[in-house]
TIMI-265721 format. One record per atom (N, C-alpha, C): x negated, y negated, z. Coordinates in steps of 0.05 Angstrom, whole numbers, plus 5000, padded with zeros to 4 digits. Example, Ala and Ser with C-alpha at 12.3 -4.5 7.8 and 13.67 -1.06 7.14 Angstrom:
473651145156
475450905156
473650665156
474350455142
472750215143
474249995157
***
This chain:
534850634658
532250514661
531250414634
530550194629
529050124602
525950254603
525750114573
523450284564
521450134580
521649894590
518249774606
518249914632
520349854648
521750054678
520050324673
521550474654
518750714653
516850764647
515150594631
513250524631
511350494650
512650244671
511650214692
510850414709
512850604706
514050804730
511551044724
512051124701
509351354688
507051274692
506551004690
503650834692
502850874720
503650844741
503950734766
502251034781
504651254766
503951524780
501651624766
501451594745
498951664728
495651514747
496351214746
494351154762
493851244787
496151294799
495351384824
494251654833
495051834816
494452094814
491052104803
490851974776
487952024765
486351754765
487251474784
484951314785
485251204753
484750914756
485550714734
484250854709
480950814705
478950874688
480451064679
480751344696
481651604684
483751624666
485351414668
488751484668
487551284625
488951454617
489551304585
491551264575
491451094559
493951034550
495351184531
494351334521
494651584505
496951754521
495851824544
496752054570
499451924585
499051694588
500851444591
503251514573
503651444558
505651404539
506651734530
505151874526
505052134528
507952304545
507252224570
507752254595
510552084589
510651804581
513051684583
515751774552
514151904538
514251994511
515951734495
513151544489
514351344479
511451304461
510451104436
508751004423
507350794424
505650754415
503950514428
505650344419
506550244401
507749984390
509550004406
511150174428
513150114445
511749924470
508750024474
507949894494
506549734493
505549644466
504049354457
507149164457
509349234451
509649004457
510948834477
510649094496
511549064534
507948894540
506148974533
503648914540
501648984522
499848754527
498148764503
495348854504
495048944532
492649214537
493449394551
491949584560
492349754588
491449604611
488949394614
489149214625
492449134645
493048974621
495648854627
497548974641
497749274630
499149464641
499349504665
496549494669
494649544699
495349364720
496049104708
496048924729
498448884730
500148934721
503748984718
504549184742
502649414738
503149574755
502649534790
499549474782
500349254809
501849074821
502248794801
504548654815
507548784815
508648904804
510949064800
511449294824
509249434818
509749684830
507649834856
506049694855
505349724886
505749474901
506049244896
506849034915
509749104916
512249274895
515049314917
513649644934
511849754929
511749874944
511149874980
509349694982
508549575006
510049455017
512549314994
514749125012
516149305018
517449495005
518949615010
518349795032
516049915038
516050115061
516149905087
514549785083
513849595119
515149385119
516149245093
519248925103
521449045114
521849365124
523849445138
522649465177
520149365168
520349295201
522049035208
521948865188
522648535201
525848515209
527048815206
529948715217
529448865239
527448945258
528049065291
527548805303
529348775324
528848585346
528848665375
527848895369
527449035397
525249255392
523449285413
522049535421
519849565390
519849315374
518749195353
515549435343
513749435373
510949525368
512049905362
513649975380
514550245379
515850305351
517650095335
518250145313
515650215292
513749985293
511850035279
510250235269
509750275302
508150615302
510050755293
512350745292
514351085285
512951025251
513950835245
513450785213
510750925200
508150795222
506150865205
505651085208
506351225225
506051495240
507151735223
510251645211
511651835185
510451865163
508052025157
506952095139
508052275130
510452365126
511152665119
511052745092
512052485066
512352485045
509152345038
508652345051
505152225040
503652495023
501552315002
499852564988
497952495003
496252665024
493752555024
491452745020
492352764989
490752924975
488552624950
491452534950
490652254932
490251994949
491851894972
490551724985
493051504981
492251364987
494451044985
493750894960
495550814955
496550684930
495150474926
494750294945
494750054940
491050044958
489750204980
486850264984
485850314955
486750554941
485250654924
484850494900
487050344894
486250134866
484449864887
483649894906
482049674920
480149734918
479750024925
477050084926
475850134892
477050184880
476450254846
476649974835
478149814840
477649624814
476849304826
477149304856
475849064857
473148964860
471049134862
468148994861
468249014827
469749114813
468849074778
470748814760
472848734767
474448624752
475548444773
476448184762
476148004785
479447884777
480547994759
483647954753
484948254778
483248474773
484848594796
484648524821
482348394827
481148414860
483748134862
483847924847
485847734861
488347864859
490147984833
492448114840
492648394859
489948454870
490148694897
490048574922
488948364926
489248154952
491548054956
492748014921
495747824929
496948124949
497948364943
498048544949
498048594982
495648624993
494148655011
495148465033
495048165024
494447985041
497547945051
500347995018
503148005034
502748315059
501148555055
502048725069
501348595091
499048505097
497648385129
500748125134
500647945117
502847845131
506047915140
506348095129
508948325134
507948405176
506448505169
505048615199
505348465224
504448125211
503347935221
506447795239
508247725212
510747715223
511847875243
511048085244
513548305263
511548295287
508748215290
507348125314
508247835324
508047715316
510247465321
512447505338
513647595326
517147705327
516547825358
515348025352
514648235378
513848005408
512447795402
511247625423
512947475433
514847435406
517147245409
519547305428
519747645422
521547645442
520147865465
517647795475
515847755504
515848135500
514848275480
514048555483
511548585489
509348365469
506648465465
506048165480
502548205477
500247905493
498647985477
499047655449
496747755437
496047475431
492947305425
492547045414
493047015396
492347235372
492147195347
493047405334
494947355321
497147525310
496147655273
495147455271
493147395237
491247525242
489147565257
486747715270
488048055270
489648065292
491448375299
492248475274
494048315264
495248445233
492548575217
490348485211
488048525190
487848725211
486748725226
485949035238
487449275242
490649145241
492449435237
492749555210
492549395196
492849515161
490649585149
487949435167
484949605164
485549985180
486449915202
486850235217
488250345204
490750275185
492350445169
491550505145
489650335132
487950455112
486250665108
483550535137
482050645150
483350925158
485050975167
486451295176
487051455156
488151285135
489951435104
487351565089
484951385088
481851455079
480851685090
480851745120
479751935128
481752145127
484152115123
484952465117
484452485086
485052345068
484452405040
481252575045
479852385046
477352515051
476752835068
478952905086
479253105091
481553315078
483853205066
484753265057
487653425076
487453225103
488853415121
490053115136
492953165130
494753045146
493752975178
492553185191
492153215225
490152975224
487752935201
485752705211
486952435214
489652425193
491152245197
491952105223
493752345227
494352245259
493452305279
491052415279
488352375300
488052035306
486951965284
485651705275
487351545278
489551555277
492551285281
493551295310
491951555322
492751515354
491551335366
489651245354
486951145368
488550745366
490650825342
491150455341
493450495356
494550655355
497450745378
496550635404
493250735418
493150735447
492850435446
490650215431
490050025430
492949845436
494949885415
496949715416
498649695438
497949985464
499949955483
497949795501
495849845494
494549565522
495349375521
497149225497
497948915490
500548905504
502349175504
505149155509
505348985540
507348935541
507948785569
509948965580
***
């Protein structure tokens, strides 16, 4: 792994664990046991860092968990739910990766709020495709596939929020049953 790779990697968990503001670059590098001049000249703030870590490392994270829906061509909406439903390796002590730098840095900084949308808006279209797909080959009845997607990655947020806030896996999947029952009224 090079030295920016872990960089990234320390940065990523650091933020996610203690929230952007919290996290320093001091603790950062610390953590990566490397010097600032290692990481001025990967990046030239924490800023920068910040937004690296976003496009880098929570946008492959988002691709990487849910662009493994787009190879089912069958039973598509049931895949879905299994997916969002495997919380097993989830913290939801800390929350989601990619909610929580939404909720922290985009009403303040307007370089995150567009690299957290770029983010966001591939996860809704990830969704959006495999609703498609799903209609395409006659599972689900839906008009608007762009409409559905925003409200399922709102419910998967929306769900991941309320167990953090409780701090209990069960509110999780209380709260994700409720998009489970919705989605079978579409099925055909």
């Amino acid at each position: 792994m090079s030295s920016k790779e872990k960089l990234l990697d320390v940065a990523f968990e650091e933020i996610y664990h203690n929230g952007y503001a919290a996290t320093s670059v001091d603790k950062i590098l610390k953590k990566a046991n490397m010097n600032k001049g290692t990481m001025y000249h990967f990046f030239k703030s924490k800023k920068e860092l910040g937004l690296a870590v976003v496009n880098e490392r929570v946008n492959s994270y988002i691709v990487d968990k849910y662009g493994v829906l787009l190879k089912y061509e069958k039973n598509i909406c049931d895949e879905l739910m299994k997916l969002i439903k495997n919380r097993n390796s989830f913290d939801f002590t800390c929350g989601c990766k990619l909610n929580n730098l939404m909720q922290e840095l985009s009403p303040i900084d307007e370089d995150f709020k567009h690299a957290l949308e770029v983010v966001y808006t591939k996860f809704e279209n990830i969704i959006e495709k495999v609703l498609d797909k799903a209609i395409a080959k006659d599972e689900i009845k839906h008009d608007d596939t762009k409409a559905l997607s925003m409200y399922i990655v709102a419910s998967i947020e929306g769900c991941l929020g309320t167990a953090k806030k409780s701090q209990d896996g069960s509110y999780f999947q209380t709260c994700i049953s409720q998009l489970e029952l919705f989605l079978s009224t579409i099925k055909k």
